[in-house]
Biopython code that builds the backbone (N, CA, C, O; Angstrom):
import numpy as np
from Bio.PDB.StructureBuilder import StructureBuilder

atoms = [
    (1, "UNK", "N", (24.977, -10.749, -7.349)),
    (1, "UNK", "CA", (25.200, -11.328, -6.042)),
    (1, "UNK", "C", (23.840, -11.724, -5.457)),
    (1, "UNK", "O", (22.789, -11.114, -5.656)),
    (2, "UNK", "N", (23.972, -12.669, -4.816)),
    (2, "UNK", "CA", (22.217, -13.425, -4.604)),
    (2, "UNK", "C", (22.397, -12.769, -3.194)),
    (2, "UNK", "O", (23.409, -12.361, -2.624)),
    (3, "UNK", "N", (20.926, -12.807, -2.775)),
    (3, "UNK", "CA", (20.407, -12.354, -1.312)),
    (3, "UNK", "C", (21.520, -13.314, 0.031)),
    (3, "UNK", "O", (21.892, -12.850, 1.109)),
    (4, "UNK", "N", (21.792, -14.609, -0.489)),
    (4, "UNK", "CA", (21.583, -15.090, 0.176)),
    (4, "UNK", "C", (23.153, -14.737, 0.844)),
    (4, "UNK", "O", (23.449, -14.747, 2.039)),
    (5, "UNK", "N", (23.889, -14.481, -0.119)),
    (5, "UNK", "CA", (25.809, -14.055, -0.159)),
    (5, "UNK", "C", (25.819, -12.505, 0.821)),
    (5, "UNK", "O", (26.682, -12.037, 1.564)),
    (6, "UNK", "N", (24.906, -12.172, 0.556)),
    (6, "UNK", "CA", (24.450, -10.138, 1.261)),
    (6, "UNK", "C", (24.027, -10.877, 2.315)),
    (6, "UNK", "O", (24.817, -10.521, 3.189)),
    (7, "UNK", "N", (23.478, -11.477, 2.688)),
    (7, "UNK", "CA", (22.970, -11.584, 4.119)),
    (7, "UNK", "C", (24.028, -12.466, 4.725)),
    (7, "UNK", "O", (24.576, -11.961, 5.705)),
    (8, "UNK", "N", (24.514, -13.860, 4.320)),
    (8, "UNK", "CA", (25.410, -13.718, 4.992)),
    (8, "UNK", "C", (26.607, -12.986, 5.287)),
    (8, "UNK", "O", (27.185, -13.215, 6.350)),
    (9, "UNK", "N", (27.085, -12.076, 4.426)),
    (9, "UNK", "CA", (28.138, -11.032, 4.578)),
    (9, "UNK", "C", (27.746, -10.275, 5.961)),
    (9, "UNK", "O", (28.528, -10.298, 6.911)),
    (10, "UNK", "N", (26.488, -9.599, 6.027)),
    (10, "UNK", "CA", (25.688, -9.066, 7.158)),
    (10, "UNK", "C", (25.758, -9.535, 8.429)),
    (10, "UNK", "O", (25.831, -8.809, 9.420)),
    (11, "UNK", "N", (25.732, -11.244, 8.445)),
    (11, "UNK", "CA", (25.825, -11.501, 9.520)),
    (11, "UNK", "C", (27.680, -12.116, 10.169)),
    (11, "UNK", "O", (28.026, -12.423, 11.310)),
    (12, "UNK", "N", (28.331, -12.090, 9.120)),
    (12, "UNK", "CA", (29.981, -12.398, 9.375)),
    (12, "UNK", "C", (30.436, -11.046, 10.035)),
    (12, "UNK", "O", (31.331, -11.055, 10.880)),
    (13, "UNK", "N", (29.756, -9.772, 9.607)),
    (13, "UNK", "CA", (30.038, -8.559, 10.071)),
    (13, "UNK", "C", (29.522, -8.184, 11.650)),
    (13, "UNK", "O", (30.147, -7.380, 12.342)),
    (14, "UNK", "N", (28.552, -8.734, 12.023)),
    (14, "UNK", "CA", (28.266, -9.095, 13.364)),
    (14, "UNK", "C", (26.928, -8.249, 13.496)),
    (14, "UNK", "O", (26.554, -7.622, 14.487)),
    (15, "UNK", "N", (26.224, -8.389, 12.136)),
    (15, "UNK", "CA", (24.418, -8.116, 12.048)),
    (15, "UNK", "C", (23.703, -9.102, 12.437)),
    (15, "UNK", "O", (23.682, -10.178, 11.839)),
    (16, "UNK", "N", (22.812, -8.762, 13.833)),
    (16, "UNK", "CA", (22.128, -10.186, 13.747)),
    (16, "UNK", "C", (20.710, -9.912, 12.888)),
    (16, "UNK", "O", (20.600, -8.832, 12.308)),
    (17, "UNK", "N", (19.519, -10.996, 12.805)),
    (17, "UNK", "CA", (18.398, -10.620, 12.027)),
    (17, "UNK", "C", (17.459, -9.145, 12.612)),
    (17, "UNK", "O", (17.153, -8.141, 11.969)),
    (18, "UNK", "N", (17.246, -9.399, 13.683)),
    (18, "UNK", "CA", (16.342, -8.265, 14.342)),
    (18, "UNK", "C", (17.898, -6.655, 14.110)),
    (18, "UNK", "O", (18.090, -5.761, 14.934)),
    (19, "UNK", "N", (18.276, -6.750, 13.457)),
    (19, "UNK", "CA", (19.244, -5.213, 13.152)),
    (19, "UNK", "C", (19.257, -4.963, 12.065)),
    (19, "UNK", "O", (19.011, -3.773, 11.866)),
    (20, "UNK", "N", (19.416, -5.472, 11.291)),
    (20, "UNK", "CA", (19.213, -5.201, 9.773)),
    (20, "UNK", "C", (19.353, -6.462, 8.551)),
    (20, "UNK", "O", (19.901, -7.563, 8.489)),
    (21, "UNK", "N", (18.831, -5.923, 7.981)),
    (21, "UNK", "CA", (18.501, -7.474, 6.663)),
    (21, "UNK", "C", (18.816, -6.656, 5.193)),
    (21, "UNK", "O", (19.264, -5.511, 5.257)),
    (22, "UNK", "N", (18.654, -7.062, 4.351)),
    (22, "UNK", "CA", (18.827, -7.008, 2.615)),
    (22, "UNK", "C", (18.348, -5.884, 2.697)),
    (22, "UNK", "O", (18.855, -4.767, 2.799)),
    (23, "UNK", "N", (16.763, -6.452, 2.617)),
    (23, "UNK", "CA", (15.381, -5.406, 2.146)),
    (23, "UNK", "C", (16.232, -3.922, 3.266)),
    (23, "UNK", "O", (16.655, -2.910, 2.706)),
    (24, "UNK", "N", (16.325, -4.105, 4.779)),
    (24, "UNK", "CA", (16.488, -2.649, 4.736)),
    (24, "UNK", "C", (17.254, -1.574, 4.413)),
    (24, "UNK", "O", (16.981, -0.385, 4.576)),
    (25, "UNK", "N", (18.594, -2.243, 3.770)),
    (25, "UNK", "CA", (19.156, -1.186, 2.885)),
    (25, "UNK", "C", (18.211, -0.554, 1.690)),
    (25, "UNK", "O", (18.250, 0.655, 1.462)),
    (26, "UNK", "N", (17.428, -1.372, 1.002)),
    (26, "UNK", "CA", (16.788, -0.720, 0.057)),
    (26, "UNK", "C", (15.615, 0.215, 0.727)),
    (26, "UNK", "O", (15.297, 1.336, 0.328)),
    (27, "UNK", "N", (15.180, -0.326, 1.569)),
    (27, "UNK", "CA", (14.391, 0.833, 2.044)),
    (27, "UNK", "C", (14.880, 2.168, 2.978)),
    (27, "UNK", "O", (14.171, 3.123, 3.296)),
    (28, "UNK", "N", (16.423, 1.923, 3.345)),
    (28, "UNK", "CA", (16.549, 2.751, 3.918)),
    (28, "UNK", "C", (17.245, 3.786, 2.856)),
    (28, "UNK", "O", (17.480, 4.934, 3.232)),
    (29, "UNK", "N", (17.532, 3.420, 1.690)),
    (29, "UNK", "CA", (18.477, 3.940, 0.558)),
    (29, "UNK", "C", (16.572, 4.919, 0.027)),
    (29, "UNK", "O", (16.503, 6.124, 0.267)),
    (30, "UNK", "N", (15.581, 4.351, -0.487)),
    (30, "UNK", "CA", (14.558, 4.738, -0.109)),
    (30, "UNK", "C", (14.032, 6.276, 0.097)),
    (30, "UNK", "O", (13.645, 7.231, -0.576)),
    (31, "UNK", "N", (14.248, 5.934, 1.348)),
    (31, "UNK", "CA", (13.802, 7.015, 2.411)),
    (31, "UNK", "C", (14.981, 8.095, 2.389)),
    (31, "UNK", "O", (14.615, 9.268, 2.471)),
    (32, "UNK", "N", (15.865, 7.932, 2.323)),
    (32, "UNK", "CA", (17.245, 8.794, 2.566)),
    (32, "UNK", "C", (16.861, 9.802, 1.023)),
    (32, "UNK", "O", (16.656, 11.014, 1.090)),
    (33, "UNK", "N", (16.831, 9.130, -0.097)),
    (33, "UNK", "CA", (16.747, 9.237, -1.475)),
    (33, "UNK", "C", (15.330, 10.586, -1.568)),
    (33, "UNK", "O", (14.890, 11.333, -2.442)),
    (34, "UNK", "N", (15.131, 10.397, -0.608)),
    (34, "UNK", "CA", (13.255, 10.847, -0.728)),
    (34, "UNK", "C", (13.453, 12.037, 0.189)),
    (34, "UNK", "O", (13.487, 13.236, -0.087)),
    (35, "UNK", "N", (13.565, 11.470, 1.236)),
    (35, "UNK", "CA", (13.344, 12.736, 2.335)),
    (35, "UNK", "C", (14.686, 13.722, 2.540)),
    (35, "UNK", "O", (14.488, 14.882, 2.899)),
    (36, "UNK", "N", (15.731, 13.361, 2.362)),
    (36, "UNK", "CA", (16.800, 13.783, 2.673)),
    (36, "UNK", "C", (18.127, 14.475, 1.087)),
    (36, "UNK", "O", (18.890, 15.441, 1.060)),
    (37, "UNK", "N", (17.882, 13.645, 0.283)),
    (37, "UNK", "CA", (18.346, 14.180, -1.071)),
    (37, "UNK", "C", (17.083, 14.727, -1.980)),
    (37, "UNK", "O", (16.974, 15.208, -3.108)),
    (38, "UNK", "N", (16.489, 14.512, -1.265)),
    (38, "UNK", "CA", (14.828, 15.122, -2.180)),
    (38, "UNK", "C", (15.212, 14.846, -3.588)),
    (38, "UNK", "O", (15.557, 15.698, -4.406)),
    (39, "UNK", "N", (15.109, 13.465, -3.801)),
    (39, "UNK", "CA", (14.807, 13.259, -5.735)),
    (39, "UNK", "C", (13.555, 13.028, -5.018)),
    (39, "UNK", "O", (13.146, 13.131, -3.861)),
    (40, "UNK", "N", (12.804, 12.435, -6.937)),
    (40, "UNK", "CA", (11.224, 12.421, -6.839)),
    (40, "UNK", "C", (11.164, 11.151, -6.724)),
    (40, "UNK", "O", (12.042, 10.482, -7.270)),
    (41, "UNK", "N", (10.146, 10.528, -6.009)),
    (41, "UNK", "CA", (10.035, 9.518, -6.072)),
    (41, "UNK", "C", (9.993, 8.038, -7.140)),
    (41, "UNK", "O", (10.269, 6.857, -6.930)),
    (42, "UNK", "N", (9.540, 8.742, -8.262)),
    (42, "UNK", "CA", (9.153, 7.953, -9.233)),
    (42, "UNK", "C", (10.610, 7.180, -9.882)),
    (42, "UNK", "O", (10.725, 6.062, -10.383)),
    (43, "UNK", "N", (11.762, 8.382, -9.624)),
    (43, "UNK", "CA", (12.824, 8.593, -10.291)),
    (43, "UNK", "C", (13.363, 7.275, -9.339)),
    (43, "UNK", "O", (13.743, 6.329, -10.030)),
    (44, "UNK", "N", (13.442, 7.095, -8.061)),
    (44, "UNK", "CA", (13.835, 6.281, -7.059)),
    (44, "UNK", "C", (13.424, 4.912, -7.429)),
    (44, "UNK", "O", (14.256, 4.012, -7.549)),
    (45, "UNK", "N", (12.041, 4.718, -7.628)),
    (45, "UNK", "CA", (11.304, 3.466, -7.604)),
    (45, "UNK", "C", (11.779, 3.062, -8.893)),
    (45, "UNK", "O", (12.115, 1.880, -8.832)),
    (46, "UNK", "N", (11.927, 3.483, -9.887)),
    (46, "UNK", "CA", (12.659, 3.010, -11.410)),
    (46, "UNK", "C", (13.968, 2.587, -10.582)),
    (46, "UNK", "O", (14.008, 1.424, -10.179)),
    (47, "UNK", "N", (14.749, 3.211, -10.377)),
    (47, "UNK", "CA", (15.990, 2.745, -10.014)),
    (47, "UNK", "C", (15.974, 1.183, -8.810)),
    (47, "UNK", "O", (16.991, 0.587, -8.455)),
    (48, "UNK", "N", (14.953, 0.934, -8.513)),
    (48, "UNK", "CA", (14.968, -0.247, -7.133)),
    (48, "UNK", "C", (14.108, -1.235, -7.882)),
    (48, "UNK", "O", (13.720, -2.338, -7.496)),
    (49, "UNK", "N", (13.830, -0.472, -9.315)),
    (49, "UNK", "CA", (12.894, -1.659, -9.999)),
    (49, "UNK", "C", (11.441, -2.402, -9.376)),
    (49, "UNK", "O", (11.023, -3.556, -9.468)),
    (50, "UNK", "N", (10.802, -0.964, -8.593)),
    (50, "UNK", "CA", (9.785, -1.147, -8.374)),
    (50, "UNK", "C", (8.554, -0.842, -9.152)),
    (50, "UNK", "O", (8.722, 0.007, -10.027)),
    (51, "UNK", "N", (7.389, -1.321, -9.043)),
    (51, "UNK", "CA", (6.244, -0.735, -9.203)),
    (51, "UNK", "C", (5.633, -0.973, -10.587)),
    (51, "UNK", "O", (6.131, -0.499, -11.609)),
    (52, "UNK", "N", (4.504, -1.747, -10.571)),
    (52, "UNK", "CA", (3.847, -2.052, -11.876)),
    (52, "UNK", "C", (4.475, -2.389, -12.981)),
    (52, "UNK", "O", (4.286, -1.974, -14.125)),
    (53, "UNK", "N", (5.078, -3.005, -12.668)),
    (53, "UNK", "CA", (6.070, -3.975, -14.189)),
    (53, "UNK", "C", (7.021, -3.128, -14.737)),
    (53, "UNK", "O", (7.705, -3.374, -15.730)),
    (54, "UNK", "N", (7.043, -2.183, -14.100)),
    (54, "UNK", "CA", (8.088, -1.518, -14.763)),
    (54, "UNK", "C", (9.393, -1.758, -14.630)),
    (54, "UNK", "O", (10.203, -1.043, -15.220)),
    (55, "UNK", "N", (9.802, -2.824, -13.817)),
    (55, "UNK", "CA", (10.779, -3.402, -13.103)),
    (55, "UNK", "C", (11.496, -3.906, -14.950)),
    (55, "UNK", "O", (12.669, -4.279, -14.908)),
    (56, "UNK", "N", (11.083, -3.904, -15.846)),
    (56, "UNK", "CA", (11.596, -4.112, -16.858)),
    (56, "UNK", "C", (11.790, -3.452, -18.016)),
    (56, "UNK", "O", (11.991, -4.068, -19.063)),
    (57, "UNK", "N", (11.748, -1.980, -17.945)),
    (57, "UNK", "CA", (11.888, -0.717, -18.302)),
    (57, "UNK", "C", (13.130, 0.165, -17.736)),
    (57, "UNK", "O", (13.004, 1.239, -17.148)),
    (58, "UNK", "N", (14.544, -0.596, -18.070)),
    (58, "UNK", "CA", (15.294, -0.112, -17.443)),
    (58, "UNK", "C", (16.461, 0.996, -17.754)),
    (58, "UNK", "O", (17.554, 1.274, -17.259)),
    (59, "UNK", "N", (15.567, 1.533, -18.952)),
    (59, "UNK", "CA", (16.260, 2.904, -19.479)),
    (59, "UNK", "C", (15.167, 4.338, -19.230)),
    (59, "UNK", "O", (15.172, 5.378, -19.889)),
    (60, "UNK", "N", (14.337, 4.003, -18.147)),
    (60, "UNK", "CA", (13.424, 4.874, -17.922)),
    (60, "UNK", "C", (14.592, 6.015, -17.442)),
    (60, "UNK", "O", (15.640, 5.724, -16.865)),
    (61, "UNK", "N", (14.174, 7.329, -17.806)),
    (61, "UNK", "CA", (15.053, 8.130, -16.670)),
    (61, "UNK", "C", (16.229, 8.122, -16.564)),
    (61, "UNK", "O", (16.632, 8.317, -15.417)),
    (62, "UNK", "N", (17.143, 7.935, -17.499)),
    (62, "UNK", "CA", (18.664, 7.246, -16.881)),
    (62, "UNK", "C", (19.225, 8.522, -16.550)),
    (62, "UNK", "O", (19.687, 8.471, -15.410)),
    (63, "UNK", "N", (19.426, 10.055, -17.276)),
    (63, "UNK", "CA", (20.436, 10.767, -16.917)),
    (63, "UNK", "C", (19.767, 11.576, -15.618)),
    (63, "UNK", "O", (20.599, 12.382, -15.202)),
    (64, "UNK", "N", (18.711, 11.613, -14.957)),
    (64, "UNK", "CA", (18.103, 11.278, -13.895)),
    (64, "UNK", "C", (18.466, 10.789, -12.839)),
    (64, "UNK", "O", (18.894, 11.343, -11.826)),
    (65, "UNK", "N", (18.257, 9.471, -13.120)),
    (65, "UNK", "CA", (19.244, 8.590, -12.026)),
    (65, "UNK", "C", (21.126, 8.308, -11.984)),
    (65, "UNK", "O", (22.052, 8.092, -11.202)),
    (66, "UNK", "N", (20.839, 8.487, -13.323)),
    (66, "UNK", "CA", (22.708, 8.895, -12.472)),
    (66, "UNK", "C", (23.251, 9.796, -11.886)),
    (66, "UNK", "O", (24.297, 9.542, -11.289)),
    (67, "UNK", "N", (22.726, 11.096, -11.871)),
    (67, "UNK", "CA", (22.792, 12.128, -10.846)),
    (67, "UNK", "C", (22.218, 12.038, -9.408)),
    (67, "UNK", "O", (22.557, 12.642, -8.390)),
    (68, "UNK", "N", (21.028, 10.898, -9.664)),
    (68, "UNK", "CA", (20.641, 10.576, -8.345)),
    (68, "UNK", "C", (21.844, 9.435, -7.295)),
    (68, "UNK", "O", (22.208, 9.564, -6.127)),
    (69, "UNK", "N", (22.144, 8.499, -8.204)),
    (69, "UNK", "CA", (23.142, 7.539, -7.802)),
    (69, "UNK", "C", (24.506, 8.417, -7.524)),
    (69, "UNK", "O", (25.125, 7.899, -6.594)),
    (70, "UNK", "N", (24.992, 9.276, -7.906)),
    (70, "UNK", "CA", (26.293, 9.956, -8.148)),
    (70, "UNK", "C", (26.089, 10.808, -6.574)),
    (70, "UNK", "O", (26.993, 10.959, -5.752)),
    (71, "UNK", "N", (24.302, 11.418, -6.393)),
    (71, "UNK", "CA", (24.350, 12.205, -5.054)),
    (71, "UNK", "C", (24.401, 10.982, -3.908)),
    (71, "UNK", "O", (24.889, 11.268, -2.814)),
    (72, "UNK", "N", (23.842, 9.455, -4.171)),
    (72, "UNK", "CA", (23.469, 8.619, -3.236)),
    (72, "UNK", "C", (25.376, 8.029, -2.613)),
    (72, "UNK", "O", (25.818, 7.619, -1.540)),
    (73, "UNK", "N", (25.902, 8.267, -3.802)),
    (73, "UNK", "CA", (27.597, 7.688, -3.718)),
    (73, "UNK", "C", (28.024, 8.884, -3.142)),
    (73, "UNK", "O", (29.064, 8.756, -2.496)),
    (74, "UNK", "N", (27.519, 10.078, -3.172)),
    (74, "UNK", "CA", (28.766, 10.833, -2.443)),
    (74, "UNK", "C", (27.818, 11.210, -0.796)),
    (74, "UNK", "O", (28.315, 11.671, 0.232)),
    (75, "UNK", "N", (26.676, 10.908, -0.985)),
    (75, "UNK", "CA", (26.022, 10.854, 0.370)),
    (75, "UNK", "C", (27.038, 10.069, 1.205)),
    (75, "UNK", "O", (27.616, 10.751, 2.052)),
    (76, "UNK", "N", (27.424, 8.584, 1.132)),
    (76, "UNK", "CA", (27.377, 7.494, 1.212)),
    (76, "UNK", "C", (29.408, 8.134, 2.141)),
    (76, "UNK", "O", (29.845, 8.211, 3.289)),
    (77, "UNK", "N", (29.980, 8.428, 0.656)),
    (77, "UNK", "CA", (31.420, 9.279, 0.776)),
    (77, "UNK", "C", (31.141, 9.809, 2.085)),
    (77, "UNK", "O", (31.430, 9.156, 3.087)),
    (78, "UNK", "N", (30.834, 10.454, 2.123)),
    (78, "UNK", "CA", (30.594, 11.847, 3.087)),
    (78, "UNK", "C", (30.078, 11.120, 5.014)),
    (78, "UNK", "O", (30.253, 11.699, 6.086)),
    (79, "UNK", "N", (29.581, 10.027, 4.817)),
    (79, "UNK", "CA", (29.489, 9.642, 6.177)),
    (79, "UNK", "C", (30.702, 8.668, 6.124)),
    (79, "UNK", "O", (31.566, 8.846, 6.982)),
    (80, "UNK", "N", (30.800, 8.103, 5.620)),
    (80, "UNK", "CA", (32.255, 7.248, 5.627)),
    (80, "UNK", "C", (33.161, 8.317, 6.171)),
    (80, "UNK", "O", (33.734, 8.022, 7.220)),
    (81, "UNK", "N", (33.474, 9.869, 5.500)),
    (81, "UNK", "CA", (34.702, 10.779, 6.132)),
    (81, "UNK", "C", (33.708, 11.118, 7.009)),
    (81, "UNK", "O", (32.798, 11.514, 6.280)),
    (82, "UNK", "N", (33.264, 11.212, 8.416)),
    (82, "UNK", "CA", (32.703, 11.819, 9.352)),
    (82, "UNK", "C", (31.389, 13.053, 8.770)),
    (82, "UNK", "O", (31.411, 14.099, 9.418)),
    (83, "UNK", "N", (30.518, 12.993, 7.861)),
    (83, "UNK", "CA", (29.859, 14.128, 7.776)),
    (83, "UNK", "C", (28.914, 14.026, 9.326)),
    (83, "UNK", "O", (29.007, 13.172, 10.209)),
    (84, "UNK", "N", (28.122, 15.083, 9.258)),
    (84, "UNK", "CA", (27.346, 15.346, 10.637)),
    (84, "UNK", "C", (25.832, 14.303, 10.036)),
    (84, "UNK", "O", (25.469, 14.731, 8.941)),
    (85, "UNK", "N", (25.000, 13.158, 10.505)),
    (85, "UNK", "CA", (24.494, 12.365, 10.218)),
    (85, "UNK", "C", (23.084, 12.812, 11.272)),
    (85, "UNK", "O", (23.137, 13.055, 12.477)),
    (86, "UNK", "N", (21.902, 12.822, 10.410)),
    (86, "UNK", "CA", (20.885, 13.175, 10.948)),
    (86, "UNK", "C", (19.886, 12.203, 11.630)),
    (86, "UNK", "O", (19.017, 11.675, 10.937)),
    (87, "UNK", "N", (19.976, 11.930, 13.024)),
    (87, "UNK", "CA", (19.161, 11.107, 13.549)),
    (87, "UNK", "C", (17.759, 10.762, 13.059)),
    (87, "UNK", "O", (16.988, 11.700, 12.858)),
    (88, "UNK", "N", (17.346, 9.499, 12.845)),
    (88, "UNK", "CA", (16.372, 9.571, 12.580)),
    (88, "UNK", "C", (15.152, 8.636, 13.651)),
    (88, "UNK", "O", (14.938, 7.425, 13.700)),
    (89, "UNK", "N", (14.637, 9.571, 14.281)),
    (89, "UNK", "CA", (14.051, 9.196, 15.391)),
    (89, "UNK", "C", (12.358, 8.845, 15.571)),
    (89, "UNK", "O", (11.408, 9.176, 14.862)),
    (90, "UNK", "N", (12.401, 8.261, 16.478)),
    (90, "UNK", "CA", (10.324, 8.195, 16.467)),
    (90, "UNK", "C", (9.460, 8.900, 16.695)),
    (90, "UNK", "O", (8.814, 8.337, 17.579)),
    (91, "UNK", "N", (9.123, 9.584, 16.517)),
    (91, "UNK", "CA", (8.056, 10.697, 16.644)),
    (91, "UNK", "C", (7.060, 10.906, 17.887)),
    (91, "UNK", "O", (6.112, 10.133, 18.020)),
    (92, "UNK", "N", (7.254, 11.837, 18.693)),
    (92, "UNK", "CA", (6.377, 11.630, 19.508)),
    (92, "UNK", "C", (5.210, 12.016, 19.559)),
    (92, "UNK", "O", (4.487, 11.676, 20.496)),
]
sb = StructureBuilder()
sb.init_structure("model")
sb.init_model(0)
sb.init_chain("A")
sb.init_seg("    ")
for serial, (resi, resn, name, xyz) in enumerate(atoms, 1):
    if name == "N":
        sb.init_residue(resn, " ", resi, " ")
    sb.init_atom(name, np.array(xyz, "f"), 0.0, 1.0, " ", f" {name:<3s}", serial, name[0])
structure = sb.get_structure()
């Protein structure tokens, strides 16, 4: 699916640009992945096909990341049925 089909889906849903875009699901999938399911990072950035060409190394890690994807899908489950959702706020 091209960027361009996700973003407009985003905005038929009633996202305007300044609320959210493409990129911040991946970064917010990211951060959630990191700080909140505590995988390791490295394990994350293989999976988003980041970082030093490795973007084409895509059996790095796999039984790894499918436990990571399997916790990111039932993260995902779990606010869809009401789980308790942790603000994430600005720091003062």
């Amino acid at each position: 699916m091209s960027d361009a089909a996700l973003l407009r889906a985003l905005r038929v849903m009633g996202f305007d640009k300044e609320e959210m875009s493409i990129h911040g699901f991946r970064a917010m999938a990211r951060t959630i992945l990191d700080e909140v399911l505590g995988f390791r990072p490295d394990f994350i950035e293989h999976q988003l096909a980041h970082s030093n060409g490795r973007a084409y190394n895509r059996t790095s890690h796999l039984p790894e990341r499918k436990k990571m994807m399997q916790a990111w899908a039932d993260y995902l489950d779990g606010l869809k049925a009401g789980a308790v959702i942790i603000p994430f706020g600005k720091s003062a």
